[in-house]
Residue, then its C-alpha position, 0 to 999 in steps of 0.5 A: x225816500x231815494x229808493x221809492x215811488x214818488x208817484x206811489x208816495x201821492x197815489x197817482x199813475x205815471x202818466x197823472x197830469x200837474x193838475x192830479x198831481x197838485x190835487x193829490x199832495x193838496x189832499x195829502x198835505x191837509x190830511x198829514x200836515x204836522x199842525x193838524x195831524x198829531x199821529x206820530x208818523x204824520x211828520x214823517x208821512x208829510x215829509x214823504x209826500x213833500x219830497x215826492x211833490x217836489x219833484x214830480x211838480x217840476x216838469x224836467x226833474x219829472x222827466x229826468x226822474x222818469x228818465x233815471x228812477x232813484x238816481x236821477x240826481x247823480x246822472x249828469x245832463x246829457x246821458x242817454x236813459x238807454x245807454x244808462x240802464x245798461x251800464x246799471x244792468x251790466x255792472x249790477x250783473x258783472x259785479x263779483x261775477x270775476x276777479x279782475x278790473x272792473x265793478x266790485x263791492x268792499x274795495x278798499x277805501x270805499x264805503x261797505x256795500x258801494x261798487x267802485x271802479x278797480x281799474x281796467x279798460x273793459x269787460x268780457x263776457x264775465x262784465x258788462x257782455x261780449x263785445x261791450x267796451x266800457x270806455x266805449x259806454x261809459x267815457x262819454x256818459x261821465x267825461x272819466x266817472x262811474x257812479x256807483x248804486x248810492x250816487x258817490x262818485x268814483x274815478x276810473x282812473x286807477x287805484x287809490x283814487x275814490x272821488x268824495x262822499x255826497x253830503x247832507x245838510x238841513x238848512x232852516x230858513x224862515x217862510x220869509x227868506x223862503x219867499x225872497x231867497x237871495x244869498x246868505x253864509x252858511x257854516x256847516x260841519x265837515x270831517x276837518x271841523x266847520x267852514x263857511x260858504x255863501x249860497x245862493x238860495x232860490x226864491x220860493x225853495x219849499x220844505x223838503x227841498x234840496x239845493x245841490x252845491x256841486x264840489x262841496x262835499x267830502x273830500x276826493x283822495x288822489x286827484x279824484x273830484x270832491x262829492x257834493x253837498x246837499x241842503x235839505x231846505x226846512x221851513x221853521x215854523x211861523x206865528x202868522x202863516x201856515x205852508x202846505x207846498x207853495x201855498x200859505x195859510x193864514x187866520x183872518x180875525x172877522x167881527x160878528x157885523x164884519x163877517x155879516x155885512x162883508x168887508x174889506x180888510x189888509x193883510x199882511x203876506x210875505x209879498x207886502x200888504x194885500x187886500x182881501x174882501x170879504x163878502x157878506x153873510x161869511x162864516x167862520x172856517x170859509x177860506x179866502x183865496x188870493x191867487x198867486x200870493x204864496x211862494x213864488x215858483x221860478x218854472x211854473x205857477x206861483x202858489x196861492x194865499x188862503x184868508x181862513x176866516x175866525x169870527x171873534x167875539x168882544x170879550x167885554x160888550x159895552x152898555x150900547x153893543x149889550x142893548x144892540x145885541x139884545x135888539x138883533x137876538x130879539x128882531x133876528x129869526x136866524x137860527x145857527x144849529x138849524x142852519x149847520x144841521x142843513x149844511x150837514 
């Protein structure tokens, strides 16, 4: 979804704080997750707000998003927002306005459609404006590289040079790798056949994430620096936990007397064993929280575990579990429809 809103994708303002923002995907994600919505566009949808969250989550890639809208990950660190809006403006402008050096679109040995630098030092009035230098606006902003409208770079530094195509590569990794990251090999797919490369995988990557390896995509011809590859991180699925963002969930099985007298239980979560207590007279479906106990999140908070409670029945009673069942159900004045209808 590079050419739309994040903030659109969530349904929040601009200026909505983390706490909206979290509170939106939250809402979202139940609403859309694959594992409760089976509407065939609910993966898709998830994905989306997924993508959005992630970057609206990280206060800097917030703010460089803010800052350089859909190519907030081709800017290097360092450019001024102004000064790029009107390098973009200028070259958006400038484009086909007039043969010679400059911004053009279909030039040989670029993509269709992409803008690439034909040579030549500046623009007059048929460019970037009168008196505008394009070393003077874009030296300093990309130490000798222009970007064009998709984010593949290219050189200015003559013809013949045309810096890689960025690439993508999804990248499966179980909710447990995802917890403790670390380094692992890799073999992905390349115009010259497969390559290996070892990657170092943050602690806490979610679903939808993206680890940029800079300089390992395709191939610059004639001295021009290679594009980047992109990992696109997705979680496979897992027997025991369930992941919304950071946060995990997870079916906690509860006998009938542990859910009426309350308990405590171990559990086991990607971080090792934890306890979780129960507390008296709990019901099916009520979630448990363990603060923390989700995906880590290496700028912030870490996400949250949640127990969801199943009350499981015997299948098979034994004579005494009959007869203290038949004595409960003759002693007990508790009605379960009455008290869900009052809920309701």
């Amino acid at each position: 979804m590079a050419d739309r809103n994040y903030y659109a994708a969530l349904g929040v303002a601009r200026g909505a704080s983390q706490e909206d923002i979290q509170r939106a995907y939250r809402k979202l994600a139940r609403q859309y997750h694959p594992d409760v919505n089976k509407d065939p566009g609910a993966e898709e949808k998830f994905k989306e707000i997924s993508e959005a969250y992630d970057v609206l989550s990280d206060p800097e890639t917030r703010r460089r998003y803010d800052a350089f809208g859909p190519d907030f990950r081709q800017v290097p660190e360092g450019v001024d927002p102004e000064t790029w809006r009107r390098a973009r403006s200028g070259a958006t402008a400038g484009a086909g306005a007039r043969s010679g050096p400059g911004w053009s679109s279909g030039w040989p040995g670029g993509s269709d459609g992409e803008q690439v630098w034909v040579g030549g030092t500046g623009f007059g009035s048929g460019g970037f404006g009168e008196g505008i230098d394009l070393d003077d606006l874009l030296g300093g902003m990309f130490g000798g590289r222009a970007t064009g409208p998709r984010g593949a770079g290219r050189t200015r530094q003559g013809w013949g040079q045309v810096a890689g195509a960025d690439q993508e590569f999804e990248l499966e990794l179980s909710v447990q790798d995802a917890y403790t990251g670390g380094r692992r090999w890799l073999t992905v797919p390349g115009p010259d056949g497969q390559r290996s490369l070892e990657v170092n995988i943050p602690a806490g990557v979610t679903d939808g994430q993206r680890i940029r390896l800079a300089g390992q995509g395709g191939a610059g011809s004639g001295g021009a620096p290679n594009g980047d590859l992109y990992l696109v991180v997705r979680l496979a699925p897992h027997p025991r936990y369930r992941v919304e963002g950071r946060d995990l969930y997870l079916d906690l099985p509860l006998a009938p007397w542990e859910a009426a007298l309350g308990t405590s239980v171990a559990i086991e979560t990607p971080g090792g064993e934890a306890k979780v207590k129960v507390p008296a007279g709990t019901s099916s479906g009520r979630r448990l929280r363990l603060r923390g106990r989700g995906l880590p999140n290496p700028r912030g908070e870490a996400g949250d575990l949640y127990a969801e409670v199943r009350i499981v029945v015997p299948h098979r009673l034994t004579e005494e579990e009959r007869r203290l069942f038949a004595e409960l159900a003759a002693s007990s004045t508790f009605d379960a429809r009455k008290q869900a209808r009052r809920r309701s």
